[in-house]
C-alpha positions in Angstrom: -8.8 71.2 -90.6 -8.4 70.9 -94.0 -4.7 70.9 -94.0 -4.6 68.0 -91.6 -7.2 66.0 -94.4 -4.7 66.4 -97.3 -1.9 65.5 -95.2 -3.8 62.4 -93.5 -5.0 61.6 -96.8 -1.6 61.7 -98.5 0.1 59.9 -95.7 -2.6 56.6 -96.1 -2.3 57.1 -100.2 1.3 56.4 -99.6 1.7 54.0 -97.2 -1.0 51.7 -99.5 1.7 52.3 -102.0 4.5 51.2 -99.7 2.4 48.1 -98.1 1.6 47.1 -101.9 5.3 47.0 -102.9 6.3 45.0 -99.8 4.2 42.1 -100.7 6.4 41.6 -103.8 9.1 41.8 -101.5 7.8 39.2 -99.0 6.9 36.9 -101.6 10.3 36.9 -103.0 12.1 36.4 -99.6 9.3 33.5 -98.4 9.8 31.6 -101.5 13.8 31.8 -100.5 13.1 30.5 -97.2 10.9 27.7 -97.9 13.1 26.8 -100.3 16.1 27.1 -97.5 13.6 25.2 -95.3 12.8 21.9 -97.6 16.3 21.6 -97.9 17.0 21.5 -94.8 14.2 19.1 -94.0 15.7 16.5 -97.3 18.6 16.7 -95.0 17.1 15.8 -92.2 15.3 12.9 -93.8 18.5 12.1 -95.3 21.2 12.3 -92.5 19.3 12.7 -89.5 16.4 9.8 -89.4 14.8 12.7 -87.4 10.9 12.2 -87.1 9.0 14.4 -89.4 7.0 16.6 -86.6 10.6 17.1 -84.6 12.3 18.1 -87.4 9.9 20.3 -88.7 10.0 22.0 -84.9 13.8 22.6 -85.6 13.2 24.1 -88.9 10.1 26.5 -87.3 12.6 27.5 -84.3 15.9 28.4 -86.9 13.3 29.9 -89.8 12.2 33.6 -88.7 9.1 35.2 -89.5 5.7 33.2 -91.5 7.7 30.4 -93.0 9.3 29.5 -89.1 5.5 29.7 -87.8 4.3 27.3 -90.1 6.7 24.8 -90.2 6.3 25.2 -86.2 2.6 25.1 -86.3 2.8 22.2 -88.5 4.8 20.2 -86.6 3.0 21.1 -83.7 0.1 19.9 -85.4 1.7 16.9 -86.3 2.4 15.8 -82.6 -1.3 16.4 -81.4 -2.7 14.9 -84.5 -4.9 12.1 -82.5 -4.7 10.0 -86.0 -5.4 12.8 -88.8 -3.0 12.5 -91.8 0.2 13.8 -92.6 -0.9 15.8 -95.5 -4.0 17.1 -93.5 -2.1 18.6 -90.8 -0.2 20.1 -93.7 -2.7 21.8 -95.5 -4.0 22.6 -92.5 -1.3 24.8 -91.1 -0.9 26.1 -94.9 -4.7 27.5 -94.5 -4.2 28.6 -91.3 -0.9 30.8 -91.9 -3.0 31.6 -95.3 -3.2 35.2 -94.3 0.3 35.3 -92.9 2.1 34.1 -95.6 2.9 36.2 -98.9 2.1 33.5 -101.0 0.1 33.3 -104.3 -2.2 30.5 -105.2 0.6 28.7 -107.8 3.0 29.0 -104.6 0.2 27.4 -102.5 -0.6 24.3 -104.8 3.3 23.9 -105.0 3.2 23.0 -101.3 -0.1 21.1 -101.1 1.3 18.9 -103.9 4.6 18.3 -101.3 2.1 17.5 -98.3 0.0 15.4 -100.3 3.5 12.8 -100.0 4.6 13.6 -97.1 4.8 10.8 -94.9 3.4 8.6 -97.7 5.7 7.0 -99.1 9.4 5.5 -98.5 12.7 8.2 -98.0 13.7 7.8 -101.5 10.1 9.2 -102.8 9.9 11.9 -100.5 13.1 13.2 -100.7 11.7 13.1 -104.8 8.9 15.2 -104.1 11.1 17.6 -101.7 13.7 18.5 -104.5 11.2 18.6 -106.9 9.0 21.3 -104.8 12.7 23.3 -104.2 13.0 23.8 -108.4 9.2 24.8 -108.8 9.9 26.6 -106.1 13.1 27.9 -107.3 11.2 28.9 -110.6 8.6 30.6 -109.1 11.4 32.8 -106.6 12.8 33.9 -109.7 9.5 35.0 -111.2 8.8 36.8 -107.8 12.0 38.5 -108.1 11.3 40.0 -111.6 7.5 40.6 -110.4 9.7 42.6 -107.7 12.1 44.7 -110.0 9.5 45.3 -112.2 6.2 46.7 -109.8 8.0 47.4 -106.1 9.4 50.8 -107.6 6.1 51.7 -109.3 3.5 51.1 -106.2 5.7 53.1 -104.0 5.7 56.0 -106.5 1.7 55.4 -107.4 0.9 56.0 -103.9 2.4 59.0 -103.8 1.6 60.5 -106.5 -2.4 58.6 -106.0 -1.6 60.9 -102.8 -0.6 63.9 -104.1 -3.1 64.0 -107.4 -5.8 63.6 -104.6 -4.9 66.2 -102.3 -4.5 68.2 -105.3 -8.2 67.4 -106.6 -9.4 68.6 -102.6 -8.0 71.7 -103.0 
């Protein structure tokens, strides 16, 4: 009985470890994709003349994971919005994908700055405010990414060894 405790203790020790190190990655690859995804939508507001809520849709349905479910809950939103805002319907799918999403507050504010315009303004402002969101979002992916070389290594190898020094300690 008390083999099975050390081993079901070392086994949650590490997987905290693991879990802990793939939110770094997440972050990192979310940033990407939202990045991938404003573009997308600047070229749709560019090229397309494609209505916000439709594009959006098409960006949720080619984006895979969190960042495809909240551009497609925000779109959805957008088309049963019975007269709310642009920028509440974003913020609003932002809160409600809050525990999806990988995201850190700075990442967060990035975004409610570019709904805050959204649908506010004429093309030539908003596409402002979308490649202006990409670079701070561009600088913030590349602080991810460091954030990711530097701690994914170390929480995988503290829960193990958090694991290990326990199991140890029991015995």
């Amino acid at each position: 009985m008390k083999l099975l405790g050390a081993v079901l203790l070392f086994f949650v020790c590490t997987m905290m470890g693991f879990w802990k190190a793939r939110q770094y990655v997440k972050r990192s690859e979310e940033l990407r994709q939202l990045r991938g995804s404003l573009s997308a939508l600047e070229t749709e507001i560019t090229y397309g003349a494609t209505p916000l809520h439709l594009a959006c849709q098409q960006i949720g349905e080619r984006e895979p994971g969190a960042v495809g479910r909240f551009f497609t809950l925000f779109a959805k939103q957008l088309s049963q919005s019975e007269g709310r805002a642009t920028f509440e319907c974003w913020q609003q799918a932002l809160f409600d994908m809050k525990s999806e999403l990988s995201l850190r507050e700075q990442d967060r504010t990035i975004l409610i700055r570019l709904g805050n315009k959204l649908g506010l303004s004429d093309k030539r402002d908003q596409l402002h405010h979308l490649r202006l969101a990409q670079t701070t979002l561009e600088a913030e992916e590349a602080h991810a990414i460091r954030e990711r070389d530097k701690y994914e290594k170390m929480y995988r190898n503290l829960g193990v060894l958090a694991g290990a020094l326990l199991v140890i300690l029991m015995y």
